[in-house]
C-alpha positions as a printed NumPy array, in Angstrom:
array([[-106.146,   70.228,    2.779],
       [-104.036,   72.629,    4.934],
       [-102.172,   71.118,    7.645],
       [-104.08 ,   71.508,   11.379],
       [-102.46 ,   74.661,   13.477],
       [-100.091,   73.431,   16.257],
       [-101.895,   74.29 ,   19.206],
       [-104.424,   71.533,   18.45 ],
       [-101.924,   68.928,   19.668],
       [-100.899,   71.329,   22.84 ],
       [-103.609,   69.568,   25.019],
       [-102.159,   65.532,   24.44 ],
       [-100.702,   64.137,   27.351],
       [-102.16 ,   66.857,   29.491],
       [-104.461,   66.283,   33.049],
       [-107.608,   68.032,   32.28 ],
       [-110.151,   68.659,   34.74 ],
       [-113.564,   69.862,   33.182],
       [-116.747,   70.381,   35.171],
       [-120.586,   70.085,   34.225],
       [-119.667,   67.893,   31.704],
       [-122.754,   66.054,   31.183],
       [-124.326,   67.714,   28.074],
       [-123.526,   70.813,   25.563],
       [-120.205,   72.506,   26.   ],
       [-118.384,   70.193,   28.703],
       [-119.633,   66.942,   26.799],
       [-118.126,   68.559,   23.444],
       [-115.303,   69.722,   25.352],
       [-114.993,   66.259,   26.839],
       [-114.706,   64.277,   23.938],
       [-112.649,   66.799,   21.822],
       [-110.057,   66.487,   24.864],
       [-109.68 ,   62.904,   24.217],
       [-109.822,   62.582,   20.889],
       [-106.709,   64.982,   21.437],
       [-105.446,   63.045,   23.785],
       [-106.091,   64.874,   26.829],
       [-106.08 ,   62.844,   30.406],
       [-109.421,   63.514,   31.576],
       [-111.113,   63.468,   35.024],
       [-114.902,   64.559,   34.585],
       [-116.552,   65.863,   37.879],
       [-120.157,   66.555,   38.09 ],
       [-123.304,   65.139,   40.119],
       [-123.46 ,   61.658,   39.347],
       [-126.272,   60.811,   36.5  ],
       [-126.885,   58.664,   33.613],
       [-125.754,   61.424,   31.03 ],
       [-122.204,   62.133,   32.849],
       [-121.841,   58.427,   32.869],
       [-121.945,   58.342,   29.537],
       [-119.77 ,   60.816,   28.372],
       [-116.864,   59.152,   31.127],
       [-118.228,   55.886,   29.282],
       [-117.545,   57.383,   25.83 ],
       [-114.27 ,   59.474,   26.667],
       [-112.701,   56.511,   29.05 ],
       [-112.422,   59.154,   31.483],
       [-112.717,   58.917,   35.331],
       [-116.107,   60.52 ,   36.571],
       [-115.326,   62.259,   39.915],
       [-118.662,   62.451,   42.253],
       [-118.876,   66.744,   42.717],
       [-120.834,   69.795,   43.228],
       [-118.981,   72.279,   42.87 ],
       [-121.567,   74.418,   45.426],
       [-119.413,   72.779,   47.707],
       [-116.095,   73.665,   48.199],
       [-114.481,   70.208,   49.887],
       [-116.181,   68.399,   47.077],
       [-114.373,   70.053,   44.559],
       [-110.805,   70.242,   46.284],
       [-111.368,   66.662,   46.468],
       [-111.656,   66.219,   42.44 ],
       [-108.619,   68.083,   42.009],
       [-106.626,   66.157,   44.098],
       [-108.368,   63.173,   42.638],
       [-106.72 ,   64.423,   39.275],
       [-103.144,   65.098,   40.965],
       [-103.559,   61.096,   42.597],
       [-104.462,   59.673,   40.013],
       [-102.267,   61.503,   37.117],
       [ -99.457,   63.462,   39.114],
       [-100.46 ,   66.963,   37.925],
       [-103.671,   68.842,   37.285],
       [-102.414,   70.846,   33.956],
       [-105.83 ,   72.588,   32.949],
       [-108.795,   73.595,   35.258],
       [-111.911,   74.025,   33.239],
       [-114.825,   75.823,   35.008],
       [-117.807,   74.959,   32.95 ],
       [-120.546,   73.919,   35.481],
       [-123.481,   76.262,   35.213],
       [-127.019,   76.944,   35.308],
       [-129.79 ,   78.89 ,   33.771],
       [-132.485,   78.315,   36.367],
       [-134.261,   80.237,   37.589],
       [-135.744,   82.486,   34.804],
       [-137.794,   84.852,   36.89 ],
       [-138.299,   88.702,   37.857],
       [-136.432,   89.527,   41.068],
       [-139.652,   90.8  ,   42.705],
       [-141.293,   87.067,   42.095],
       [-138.13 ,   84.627,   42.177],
       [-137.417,   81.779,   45.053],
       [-134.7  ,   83.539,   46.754],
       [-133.359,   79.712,   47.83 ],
       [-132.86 ,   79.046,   43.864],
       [-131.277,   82.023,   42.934],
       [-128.807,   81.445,   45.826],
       [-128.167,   78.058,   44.686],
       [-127.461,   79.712,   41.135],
       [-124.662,   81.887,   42.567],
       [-123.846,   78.975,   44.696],
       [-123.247,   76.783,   41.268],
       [-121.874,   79.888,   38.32 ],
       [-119.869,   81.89 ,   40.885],
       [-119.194,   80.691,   44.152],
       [-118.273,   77.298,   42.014],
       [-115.582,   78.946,   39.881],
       [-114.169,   80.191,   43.042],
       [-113.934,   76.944,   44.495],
       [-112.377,   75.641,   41.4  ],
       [-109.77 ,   78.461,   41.329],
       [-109.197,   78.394,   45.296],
       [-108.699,   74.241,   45.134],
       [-106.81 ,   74.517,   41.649],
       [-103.832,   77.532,   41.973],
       [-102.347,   75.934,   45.134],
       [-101.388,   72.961,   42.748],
       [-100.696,   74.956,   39.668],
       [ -98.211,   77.191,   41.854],
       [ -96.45 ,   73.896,   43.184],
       [ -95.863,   73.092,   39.293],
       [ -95.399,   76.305,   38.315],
       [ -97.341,   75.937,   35.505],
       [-101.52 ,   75.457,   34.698],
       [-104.799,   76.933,   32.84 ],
       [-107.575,   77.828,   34.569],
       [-110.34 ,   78.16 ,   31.945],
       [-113.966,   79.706,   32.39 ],
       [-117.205,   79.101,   30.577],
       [-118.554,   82.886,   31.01 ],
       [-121.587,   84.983,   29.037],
       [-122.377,   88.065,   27.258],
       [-124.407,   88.011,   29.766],
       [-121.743,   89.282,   31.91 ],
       [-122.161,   92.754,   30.744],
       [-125.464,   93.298,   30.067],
       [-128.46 ,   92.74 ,   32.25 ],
       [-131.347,   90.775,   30.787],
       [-135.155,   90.785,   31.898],
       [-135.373,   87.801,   34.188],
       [-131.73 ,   87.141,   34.344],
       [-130.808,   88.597,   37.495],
       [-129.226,   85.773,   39.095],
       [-127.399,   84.474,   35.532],
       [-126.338,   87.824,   34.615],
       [-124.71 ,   88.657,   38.74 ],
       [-122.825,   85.33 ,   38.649],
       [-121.451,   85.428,   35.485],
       [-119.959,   89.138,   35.962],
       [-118.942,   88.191,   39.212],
       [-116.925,   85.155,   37.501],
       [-114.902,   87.368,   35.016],
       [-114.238,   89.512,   37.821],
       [-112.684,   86.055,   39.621],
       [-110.687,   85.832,   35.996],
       [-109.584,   89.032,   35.984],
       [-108.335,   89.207,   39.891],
       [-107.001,   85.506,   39.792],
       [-104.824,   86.474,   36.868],
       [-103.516,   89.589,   38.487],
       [-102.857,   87.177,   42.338],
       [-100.955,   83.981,   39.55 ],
       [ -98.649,   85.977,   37.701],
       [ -96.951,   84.594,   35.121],
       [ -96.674,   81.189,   36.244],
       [-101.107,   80.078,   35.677],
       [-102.721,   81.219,   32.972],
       [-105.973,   82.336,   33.486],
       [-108.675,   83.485,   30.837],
       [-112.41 ,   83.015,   30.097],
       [-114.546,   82.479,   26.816],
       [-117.685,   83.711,   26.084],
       [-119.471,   81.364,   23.466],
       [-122.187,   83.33 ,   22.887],
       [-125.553,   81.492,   22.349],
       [-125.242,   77.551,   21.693],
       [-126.944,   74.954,   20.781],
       [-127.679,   73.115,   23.956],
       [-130.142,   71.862,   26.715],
       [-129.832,   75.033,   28.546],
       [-130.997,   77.558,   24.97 ],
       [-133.778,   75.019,   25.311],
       [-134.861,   76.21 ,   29.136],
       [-134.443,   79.603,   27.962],
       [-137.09 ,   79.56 ,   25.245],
       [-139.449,   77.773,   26.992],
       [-139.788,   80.558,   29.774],
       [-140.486,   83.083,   27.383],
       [-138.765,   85.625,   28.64 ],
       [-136.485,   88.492,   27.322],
       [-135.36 ,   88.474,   23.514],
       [-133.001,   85.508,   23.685],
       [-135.939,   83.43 ,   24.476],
       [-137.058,   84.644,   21.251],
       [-134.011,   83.4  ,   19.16 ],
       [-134.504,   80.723,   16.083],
       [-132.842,   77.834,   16.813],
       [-130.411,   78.404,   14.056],
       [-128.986,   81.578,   15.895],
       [-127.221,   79.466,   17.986],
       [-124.001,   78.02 ,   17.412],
       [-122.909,   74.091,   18.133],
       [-121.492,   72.962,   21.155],
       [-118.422,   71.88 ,   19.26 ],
       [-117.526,   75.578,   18.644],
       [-116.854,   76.46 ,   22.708],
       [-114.975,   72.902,   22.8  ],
       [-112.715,   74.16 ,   20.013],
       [-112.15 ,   77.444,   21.904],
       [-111.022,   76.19 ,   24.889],
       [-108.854,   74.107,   23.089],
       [-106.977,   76.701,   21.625],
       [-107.069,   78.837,   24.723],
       [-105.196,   76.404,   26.167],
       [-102.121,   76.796,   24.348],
       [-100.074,   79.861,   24.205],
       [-101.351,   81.117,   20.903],
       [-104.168,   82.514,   22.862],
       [-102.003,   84.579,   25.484],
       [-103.149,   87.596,   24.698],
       [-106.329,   86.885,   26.078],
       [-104.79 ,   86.044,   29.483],
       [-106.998,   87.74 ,   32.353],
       [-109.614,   88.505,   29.905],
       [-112.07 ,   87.165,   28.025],
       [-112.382,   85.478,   24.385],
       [-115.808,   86.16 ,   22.331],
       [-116.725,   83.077,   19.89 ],
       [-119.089,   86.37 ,   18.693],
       [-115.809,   87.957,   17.626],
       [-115.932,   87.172,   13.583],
       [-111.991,   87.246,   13.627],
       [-112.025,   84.643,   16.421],
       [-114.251,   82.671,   14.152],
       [-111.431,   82.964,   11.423],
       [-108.742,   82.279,   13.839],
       [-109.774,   79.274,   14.827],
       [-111.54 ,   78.129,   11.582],
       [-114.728,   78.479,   12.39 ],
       [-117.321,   79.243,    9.519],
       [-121.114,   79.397,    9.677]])
């Protein structure tokens, strides 16, 4: 068996602060963290399911929306309190709903939408670089979407937040120089709750996707593993594609 690549180990000791870590990508993310020895802090609305992932990962669960700005700043200096530093920033929270044309769709829920997928990776940036600069070091990592770049029936609100959040990867980058690293990952489809939403609507061809299209959560956790060590600079300001074959290969990823 060949030996595991050294950025596995990059994330051990580390303050990690992931969001929406409830289910699918932040739970996997979660508990590959501390298996890797990772010192988490898990913010998210307060439920049974985030409870037990904090339960299973011995991490701290940190009451937050991250629709609201003081909420969040609180969590990461919750992190900095509690472990002294606030190392990597990961910007998972996110939601699907609603699935609905723009001529029939509550405008209240698709404000709360760009209120969770873009004005909350704002609000994790804006409360997260003012620490990171003080260190002079950090990763800011975002859970993006193909959906970024192209527009999907029903999707309006989805598709508008999640450009608008590379576009906060790309200028956040640009405004941290050298000393934050900042970069985003597109998983592509996955295996979670959320691919479970989509096909029940019924709407546009993803909706139409066999279950076995869709990669495991565990794939995205291994991602933003590696993207936070400096094997993945490259990337820095941009965006990683788990669609990417040779990021599959990379990162030893097979189907």
């Amino acid at each position: 068996m060949s030996a595991s690549p050294e950025w596995e180990n990059t994330i051990a000791g580390k303050a990690v602060l992931i969001t929406g870590a409830s289910r699918g990508i932040g739970a996997a993310t979660a508990r590959l963290f501390a298996a890797k020895g990772a010192k988490l802090g898990l913010a998210g609305r307060p439920g049974d399911a985030l409870s037990a992932v904090a339960e299973e990962t011995g991490a701290p669960l940190l009451p937050c929306d991250v629709a609201d700005f003081d909420a969040v700043e609180g969590a990461v200096d919750a992190m900095v309190e509690r472990f002294g530093a606030l190392d990597v920033l990961i910007n998972n929270a996110g939601v699907i709903d609603p699935i609905a044309p723009i001529e029939s769709v509550d405008p209240a829920e698709w404000g709360r939408q760009i209120d969770v997928n873009l004005k909350g990776v704002f609000y994790g940036m804006r409360a997260a670089l003012p620490v990171m600069r003080r260190q002079g070091k950090g990763s800011i990592l975002t859970v993006g979407s193909g959906a970024a770049y192209n527009a999907l029936e029903g999707w309006s609100g989805y598709c508008a937040s999640k450009a608008g959040a590379i576009m906060l990867t790309r200028a956040a980058h640009l405004e941290a120089g050298s000393a934050v690293r900042v970069l985003s990952l597109s998983p592509g489809t996955v295996a979670t709750d959320m691919q479970g939403a989509i096909r029940s609507s019924g709407i546009n061809p993803v909706s139409q996707l066999d279950w076995s299209a869709h990669v495991p959560p565990e794939w995205p956790a291994r991602a933003l593993l590696w993207m936070c060590s400096t094997d993945s600079d490259e990337y820095l300001g941009a965006e990683v594609s788990l669609r990417e074959p040779q990021i599959r290969t990379r990162l030893g990823l097979v189907a």
